[in-house]
N, C-alpha and C positions, 0 to 999 in steps of 0.2 A: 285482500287482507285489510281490515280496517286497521287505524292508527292506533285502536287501544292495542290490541291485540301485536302488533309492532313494537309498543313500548312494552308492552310485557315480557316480549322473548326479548330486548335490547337488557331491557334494565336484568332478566332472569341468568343471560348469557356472561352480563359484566359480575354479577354476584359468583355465579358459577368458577368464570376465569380466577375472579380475587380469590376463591376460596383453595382452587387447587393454587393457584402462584404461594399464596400462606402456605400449607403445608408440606408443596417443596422447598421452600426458602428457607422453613423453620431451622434453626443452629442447633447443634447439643449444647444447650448450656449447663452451665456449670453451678448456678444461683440454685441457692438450696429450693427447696420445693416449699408453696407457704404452709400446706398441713399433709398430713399423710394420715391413712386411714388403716386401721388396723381390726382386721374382722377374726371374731374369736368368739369362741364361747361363755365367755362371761361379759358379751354384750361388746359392739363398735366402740372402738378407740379413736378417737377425731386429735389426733399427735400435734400442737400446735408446732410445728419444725421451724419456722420461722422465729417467731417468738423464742426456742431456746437456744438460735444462734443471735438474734440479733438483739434482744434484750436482756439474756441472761447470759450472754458472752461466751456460750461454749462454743468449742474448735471440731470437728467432724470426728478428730478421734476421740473426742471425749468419749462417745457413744458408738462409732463403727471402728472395730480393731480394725480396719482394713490397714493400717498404716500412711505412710506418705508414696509406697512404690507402685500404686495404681491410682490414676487421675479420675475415677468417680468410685466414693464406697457401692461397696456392692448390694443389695438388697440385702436384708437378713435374714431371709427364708432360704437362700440359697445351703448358708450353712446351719442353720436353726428351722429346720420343719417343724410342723406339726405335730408329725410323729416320724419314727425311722423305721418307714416302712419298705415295702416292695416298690413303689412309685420312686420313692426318694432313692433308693439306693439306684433306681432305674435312670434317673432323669434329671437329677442332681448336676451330673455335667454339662447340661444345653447353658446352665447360669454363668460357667467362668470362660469369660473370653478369653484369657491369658494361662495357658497350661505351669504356669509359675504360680499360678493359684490353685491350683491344686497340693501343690505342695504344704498347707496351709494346714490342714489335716491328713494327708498322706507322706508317709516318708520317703515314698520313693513314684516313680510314672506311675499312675493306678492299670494302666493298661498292661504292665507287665509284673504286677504287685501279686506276689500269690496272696488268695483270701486269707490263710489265717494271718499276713503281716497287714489287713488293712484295719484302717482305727476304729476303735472300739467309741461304738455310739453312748454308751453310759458316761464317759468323760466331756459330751460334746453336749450342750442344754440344747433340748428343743425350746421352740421361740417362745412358748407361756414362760419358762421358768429364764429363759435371756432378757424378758422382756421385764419382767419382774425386778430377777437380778437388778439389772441393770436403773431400771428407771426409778422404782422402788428405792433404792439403794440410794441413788443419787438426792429423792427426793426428802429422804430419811439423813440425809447428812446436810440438805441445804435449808431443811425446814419448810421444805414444801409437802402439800398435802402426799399425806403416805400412812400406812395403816389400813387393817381389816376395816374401818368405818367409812374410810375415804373412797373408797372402790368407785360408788356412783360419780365420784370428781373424774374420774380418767373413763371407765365405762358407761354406753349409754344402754341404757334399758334396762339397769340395775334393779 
């Protein structure tokens, strides 16, 4: 075996080692995430997340009712699909670790909840119109862009 060829599997084996030691090592951390991407029908949303905790001072629940009784907000698809369809009503429980979140929208265990007590999907926004709600609103009160003109500011391929 020549020396190149040595230094190739030495130096290819040390990358290799680093890369799996990284992503066993890796923490859950808790640091907000710097953007998050939001895919939709009226074009990719690039969420500067960073920016609206650390420059415009908001708190996590400004934006995720999760409250303070679970230590990461949950995703918002979990409870704001798409749509409430057959998938969702299917699959919707792999999202809550903690069956106390379930309680969240159902009144009682959903596994022992006869269907006509489980909650009525018209009171719950799917995610365009929480997304909306929510951002819009915010934006519309701090005098950030917001408005049928502003669309291309938040979606990309307007």
């Amino acid at each position: 075996m020549s020396k190149q060829t040595l230094l190739v599997l030495v130096v290819t084996g040390a990358l290799f080692l680093a890369s799996v030691v990284g992503y066993v090592g890796q923490s859950e951390s808790s640091d907000p995430p710097v953007r998050v991407f939001l895919d939709n029908t009226g074009g990719r949303v690039v969420f500067g997340h960073l920016a609206h905790v650390e420059d415009y001072g908001l708190e996590c629940e400004d934006c995720h009712h999760d409250g303070e009784a679970f230590e990461r907000p949950m995703e918002c698809g979990a409870c704001h699909p798409k749509a409430f369809d057959e998938a969702f009503a299917q699959n919707h429980q792999q999202a809550f670790s903690d069956p106390e979140q379930c309680l969240r929208c159902h009144y009682d265990d959903p596994a022992t909840e006869a269907p006509e007590d489980r909650p009525d999907p018209y009171w719950i926004a799917v995610r365009a119109d929480a997304f909306h709600s929510q951002c819009m609103g915010c934006h519309e009160s701090m005098g950030g862009p917001a408005g049928d003109e502003s669309c291309n500011q938040c979606h990309a391929g307007m």
